[in-house]
Backbone as a chain_set.jsonl record, in Angstrom:
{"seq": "XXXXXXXXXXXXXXXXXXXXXXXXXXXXXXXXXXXXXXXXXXXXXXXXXXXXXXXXXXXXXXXXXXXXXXXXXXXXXXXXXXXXXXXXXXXXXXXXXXXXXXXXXXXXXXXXXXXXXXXXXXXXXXXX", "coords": {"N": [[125.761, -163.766, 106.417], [126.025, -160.376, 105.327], [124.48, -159.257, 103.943], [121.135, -158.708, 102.847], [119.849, -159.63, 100.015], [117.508, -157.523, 97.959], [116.086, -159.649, 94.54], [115.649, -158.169, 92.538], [117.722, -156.513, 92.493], [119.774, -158.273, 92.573], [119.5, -159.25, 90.499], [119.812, -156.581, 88.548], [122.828, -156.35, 89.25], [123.874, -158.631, 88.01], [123.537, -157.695, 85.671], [125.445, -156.035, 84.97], [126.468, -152.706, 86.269], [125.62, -151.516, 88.916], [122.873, -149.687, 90.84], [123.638, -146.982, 92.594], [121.642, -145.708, 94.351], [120.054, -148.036, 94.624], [121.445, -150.047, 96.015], [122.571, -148.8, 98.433], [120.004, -148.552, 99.552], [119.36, -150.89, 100.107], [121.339, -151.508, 101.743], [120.517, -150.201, 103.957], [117.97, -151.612, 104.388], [118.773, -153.882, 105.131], [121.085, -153.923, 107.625], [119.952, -152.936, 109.726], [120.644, -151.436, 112.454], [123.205, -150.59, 111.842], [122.606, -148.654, 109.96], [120.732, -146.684, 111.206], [122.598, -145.956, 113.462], [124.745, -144.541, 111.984], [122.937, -142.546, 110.599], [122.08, -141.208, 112.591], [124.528, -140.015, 113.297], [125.322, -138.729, 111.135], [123.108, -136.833, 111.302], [123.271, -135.073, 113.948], [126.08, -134.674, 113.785], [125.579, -132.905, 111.374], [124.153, -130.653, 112.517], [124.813, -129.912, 114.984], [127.599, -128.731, 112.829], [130.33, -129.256, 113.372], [133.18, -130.731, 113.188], [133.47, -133.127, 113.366], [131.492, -136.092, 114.484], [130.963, -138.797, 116.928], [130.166, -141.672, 118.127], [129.962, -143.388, 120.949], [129.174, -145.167, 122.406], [128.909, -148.581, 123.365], [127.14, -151.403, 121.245], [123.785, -152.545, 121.524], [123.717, -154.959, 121.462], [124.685, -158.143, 120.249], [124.214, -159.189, 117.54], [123.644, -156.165, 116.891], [126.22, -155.469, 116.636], [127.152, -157.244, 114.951], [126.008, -156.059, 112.73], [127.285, -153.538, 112.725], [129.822, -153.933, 112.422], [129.985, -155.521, 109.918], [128.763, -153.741, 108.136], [131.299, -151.419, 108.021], [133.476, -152.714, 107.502], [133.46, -153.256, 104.871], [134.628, -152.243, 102.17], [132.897, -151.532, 99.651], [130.47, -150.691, 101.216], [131.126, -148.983, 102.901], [131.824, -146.72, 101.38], [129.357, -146.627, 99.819], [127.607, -145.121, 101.847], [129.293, -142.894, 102.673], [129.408, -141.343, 100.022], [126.588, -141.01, 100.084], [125.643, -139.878, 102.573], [127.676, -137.814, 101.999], [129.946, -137.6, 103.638], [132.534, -138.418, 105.85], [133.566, -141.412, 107.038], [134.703, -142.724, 109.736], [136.618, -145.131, 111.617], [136.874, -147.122, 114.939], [137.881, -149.54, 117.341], [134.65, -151.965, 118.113], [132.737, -150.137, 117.872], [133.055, -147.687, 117.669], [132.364, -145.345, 115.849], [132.782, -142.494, 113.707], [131.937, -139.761, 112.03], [132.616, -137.486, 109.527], [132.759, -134.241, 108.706], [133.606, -133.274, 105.23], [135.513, -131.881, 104.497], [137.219, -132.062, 106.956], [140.15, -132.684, 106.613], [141.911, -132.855, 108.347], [141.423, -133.316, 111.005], [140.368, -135.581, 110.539], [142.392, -137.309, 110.172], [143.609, -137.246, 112.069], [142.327, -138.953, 113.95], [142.451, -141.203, 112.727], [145.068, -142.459, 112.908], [147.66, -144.468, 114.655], [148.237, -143.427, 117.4], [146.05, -142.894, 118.313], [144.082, -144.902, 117.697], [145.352, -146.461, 119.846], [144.663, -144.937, 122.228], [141.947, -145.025, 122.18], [141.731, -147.846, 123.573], [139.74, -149.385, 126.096], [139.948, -151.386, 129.249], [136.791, -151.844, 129.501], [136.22, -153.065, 126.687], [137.86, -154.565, 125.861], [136.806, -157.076, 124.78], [135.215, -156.34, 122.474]], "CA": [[125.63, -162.98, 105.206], [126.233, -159.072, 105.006], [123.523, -158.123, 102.91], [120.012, -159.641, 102.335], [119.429, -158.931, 98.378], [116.37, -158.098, 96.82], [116.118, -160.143, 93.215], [115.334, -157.082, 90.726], [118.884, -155.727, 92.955], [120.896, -159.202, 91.82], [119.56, -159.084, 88.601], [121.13, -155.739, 87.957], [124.127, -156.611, 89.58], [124.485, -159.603, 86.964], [123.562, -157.357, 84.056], [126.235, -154.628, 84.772], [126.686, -151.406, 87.384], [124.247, -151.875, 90.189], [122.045, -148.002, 91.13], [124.057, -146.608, 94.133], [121.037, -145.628, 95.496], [119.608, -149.054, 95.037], [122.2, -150.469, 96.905], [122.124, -147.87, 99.959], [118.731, -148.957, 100.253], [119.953, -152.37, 100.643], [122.531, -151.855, 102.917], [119.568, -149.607, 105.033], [117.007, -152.277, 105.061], [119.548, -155.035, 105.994], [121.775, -153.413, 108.358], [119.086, -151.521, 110.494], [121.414, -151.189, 113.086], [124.448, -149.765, 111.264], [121.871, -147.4, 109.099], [120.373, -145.618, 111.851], [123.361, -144.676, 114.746], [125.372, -143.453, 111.044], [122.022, -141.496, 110.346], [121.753, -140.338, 113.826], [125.814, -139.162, 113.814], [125.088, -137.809, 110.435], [122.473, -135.674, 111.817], [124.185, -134.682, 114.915], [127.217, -133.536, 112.901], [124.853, -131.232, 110.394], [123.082, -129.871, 113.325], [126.461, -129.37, 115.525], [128.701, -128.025, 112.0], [131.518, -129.675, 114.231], [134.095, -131.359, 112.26], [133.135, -134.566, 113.027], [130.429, -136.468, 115.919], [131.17, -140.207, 117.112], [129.885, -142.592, 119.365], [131.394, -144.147, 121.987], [128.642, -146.128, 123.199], [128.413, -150.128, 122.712], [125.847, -151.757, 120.396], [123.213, -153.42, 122.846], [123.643, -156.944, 121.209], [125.975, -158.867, 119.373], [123.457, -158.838, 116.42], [123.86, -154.663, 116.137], [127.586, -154.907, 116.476], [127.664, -157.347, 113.847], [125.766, -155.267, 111.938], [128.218, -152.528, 112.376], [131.633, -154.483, 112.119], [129.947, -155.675, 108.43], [128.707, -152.312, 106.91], [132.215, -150.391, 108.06], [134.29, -153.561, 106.962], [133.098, -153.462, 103.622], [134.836, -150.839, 101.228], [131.549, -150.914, 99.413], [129.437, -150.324, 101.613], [131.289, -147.39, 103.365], [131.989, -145.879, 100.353], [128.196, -146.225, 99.52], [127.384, -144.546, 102.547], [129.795, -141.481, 102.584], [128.465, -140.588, 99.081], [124.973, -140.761, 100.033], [125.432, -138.774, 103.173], [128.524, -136.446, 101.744], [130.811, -137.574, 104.672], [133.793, -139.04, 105.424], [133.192, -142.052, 108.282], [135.87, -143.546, 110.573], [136.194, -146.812, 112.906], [137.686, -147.519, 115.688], [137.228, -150.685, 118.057], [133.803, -152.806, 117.328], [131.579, -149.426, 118.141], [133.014, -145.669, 117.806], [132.341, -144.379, 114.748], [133.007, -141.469, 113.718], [131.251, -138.918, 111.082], [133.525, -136.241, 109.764], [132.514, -133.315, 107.099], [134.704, -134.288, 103.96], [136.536, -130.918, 104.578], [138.267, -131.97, 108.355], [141.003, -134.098, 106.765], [143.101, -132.664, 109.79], [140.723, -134.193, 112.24], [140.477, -137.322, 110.45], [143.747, -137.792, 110.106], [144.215, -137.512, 113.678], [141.463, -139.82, 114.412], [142.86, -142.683, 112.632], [146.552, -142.789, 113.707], [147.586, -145.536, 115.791], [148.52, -143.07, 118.557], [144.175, -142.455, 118.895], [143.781, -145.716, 118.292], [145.704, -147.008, 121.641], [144.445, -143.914, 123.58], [140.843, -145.462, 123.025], [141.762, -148.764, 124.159], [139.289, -149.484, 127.312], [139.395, -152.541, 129.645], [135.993, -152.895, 129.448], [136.591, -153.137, 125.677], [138.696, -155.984, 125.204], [136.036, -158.368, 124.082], [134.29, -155.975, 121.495]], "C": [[125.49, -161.513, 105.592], [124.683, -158.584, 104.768], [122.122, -159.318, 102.17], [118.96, -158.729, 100.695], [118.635, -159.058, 97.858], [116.741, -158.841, 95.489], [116.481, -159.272, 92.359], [117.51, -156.543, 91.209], [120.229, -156.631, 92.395], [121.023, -159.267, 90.597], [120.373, -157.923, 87.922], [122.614, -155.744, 88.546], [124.802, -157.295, 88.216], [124.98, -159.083, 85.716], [124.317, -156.154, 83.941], [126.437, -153.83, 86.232], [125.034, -151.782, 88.235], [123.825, -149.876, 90.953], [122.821, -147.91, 92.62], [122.675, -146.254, 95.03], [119.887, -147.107, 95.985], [120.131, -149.906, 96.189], [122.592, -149.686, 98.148], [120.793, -148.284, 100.668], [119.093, -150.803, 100.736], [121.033, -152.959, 101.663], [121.268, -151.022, 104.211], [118.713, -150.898, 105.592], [117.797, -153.568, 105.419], [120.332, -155.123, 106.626], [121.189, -152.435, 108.918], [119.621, -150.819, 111.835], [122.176, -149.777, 113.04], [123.636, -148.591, 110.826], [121.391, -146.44, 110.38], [121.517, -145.115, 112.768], [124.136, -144.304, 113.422], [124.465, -142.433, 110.949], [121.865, -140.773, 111.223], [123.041, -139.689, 113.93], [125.616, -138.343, 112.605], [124.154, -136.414, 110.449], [122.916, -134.759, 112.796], [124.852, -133.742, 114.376], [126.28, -132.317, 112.366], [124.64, -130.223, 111.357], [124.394, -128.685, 114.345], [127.44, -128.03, 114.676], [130.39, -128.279, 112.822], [131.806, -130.435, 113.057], [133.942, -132.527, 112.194], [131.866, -134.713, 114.776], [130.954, -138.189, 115.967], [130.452, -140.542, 117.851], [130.693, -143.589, 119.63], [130.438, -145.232, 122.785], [128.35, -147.987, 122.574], [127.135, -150.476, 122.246], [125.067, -152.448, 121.436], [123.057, -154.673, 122.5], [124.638, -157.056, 120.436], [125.501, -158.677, 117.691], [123.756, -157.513, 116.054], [125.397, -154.908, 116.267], [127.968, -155.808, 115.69], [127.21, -156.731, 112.795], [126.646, -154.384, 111.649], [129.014, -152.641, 111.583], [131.219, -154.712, 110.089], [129.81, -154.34, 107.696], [130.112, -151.882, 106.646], [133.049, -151.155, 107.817], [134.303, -153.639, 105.669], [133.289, -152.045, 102.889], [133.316, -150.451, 100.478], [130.824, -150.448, 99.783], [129.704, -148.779, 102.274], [131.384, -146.652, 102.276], [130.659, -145.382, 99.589], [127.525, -144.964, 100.3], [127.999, -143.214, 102.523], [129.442, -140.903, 101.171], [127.278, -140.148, 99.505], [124.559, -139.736, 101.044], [126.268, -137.506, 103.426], [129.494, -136.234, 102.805], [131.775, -138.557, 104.165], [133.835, -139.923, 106.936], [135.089, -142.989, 108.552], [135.737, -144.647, 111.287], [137.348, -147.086, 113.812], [136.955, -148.858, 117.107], [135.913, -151.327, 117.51], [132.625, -151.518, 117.419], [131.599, -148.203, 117.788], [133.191, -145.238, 116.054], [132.198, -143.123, 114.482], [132.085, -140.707, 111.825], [132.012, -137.777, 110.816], [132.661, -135.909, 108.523], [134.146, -133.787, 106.262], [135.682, -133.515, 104.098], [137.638, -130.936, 105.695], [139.144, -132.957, 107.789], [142.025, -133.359, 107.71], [142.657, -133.442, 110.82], [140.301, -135.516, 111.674], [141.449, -137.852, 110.441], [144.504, -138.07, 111.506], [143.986, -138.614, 114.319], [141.985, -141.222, 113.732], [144.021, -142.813, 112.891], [146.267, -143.707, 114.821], [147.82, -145.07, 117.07], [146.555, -143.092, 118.873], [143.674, -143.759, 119.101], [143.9, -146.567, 119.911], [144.896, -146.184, 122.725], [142.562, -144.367, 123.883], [140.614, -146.798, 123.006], [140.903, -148.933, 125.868], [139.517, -150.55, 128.037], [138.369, -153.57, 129.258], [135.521, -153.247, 127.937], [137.157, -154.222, 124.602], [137.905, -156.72, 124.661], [135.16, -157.846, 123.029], [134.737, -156.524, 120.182]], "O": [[124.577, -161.416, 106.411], [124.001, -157.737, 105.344], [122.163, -160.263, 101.382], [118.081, -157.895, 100.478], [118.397, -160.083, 97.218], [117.929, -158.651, 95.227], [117.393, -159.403, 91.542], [118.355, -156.316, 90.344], [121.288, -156.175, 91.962], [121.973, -159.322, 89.816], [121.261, -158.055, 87.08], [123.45, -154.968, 88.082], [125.753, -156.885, 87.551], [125.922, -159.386, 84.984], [124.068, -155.305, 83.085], [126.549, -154.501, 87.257], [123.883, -152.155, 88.01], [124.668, -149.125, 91.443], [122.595, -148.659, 93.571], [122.634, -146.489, 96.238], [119.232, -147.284, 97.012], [119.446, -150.367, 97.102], [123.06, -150.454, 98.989], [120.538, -148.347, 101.87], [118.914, -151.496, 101.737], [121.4, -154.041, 102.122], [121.32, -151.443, 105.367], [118.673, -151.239, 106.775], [117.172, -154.333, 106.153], [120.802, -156.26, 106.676], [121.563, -151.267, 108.823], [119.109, -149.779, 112.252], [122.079, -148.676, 113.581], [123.95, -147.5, 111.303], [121.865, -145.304, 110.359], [121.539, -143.897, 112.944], [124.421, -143.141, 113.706], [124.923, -141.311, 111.168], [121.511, -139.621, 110.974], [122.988, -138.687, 114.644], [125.705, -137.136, 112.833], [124.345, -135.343, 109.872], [122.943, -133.574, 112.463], [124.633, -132.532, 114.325], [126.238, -131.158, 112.778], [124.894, -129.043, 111.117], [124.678, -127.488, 114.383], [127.868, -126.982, 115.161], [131.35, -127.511, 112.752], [131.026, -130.746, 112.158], [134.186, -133.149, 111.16], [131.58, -133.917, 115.671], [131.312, -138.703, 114.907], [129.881, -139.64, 118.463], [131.556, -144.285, 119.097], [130.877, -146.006, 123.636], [127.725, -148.372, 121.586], [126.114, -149.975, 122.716], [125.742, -152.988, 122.312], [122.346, -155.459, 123.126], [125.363, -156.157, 120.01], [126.203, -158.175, 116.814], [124.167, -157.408, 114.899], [125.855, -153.976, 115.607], [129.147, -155.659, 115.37], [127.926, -156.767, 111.794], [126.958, -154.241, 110.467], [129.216, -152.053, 110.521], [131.909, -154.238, 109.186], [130.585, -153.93, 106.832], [130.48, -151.838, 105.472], [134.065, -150.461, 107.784], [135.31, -154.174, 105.207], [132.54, -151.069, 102.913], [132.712, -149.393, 100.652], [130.192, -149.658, 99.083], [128.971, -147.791, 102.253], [130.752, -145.607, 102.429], [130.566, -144.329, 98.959], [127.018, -144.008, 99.712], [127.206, -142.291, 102.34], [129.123, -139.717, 101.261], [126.918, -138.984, 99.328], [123.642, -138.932, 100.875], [126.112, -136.6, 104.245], [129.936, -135.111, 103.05], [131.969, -139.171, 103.116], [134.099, -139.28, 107.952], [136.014, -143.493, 107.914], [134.613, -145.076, 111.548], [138.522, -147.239, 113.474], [135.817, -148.904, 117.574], [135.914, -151.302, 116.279], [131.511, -151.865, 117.025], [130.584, -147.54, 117.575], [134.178, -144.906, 115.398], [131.333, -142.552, 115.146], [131.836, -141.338, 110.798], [132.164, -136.986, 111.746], [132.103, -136.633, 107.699], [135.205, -134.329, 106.58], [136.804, -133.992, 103.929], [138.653, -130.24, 105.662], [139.084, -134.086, 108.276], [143.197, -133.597, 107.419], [143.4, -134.172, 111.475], [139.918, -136.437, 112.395], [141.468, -139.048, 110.733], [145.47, -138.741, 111.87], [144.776, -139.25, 115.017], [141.849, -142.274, 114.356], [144.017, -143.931, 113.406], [145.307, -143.827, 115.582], [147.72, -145.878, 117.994], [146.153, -143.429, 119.987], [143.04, -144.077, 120.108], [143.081, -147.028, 120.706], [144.548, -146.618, 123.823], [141.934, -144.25, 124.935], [139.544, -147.201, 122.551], [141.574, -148.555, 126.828], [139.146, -151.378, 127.206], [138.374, -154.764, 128.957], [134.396, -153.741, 127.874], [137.049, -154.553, 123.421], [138.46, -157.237, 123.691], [134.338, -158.632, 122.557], [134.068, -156.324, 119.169]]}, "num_chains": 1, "name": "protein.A"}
């Protein structure tokens, strides 16, 4: 399962539009993983004013990198996320995410092409 849902959070699901920021908090406290290295590239970036920040380093368990693969698989949930922190997030392989300001669509556009993808193809990679 993705997403471990408070009650009061299903209930308004049932009864209509569900609070974006209810549901951010729900993707935070059940994807503690995914929520903090986005919060930590989202900080980065601000601090930087660079066009975008990634990481390149692997999750240290299988548990955080399924955390990842679910948040950034899930249109909802990324889409929750780049509202809430006013970005524009990328993915590549099971780990490098990327954080762009909403304004670099030159450098995001670069970053997802399949030429960037191949170029960060690693060896020790193959099994992420």
């Amino acid at each position: 399962m993705s997403l471990t849902v408070p009650n009061d959070l299903l209930d308004q699901a049932r009864a209509g539009d569900v609070d974006d920021a209810a549901f951010v908090a729900c993707v935070r406290d059940s994807l503690p993983y995914a929520w903090s290295l986005i919060s930590e590239l989202v900080a980065e970036r601000a601090q930087s004013g660079a066009e975008f920040t990634d990481n390149q380093v692997p999750p240290p368990s299988e548990e955080a990198r399924g955390q990842l693969l679910r948040c950034l698989a899930s249109d909802a949930m990324r889409g929750a996320l780049e509202r809430h922190f006013g970005v524009r997030l990328a993915f590549q392989n099971c780990h490098r995410v990327a954080v762009f300001d909403p304004s670099a669509t030159k450098a995001l556009d670069e970053f997802v092409t399949p030429r960037a993808q191949i170029l960060n193809q690693k060896p020790e990679l193959v099994d992420c």
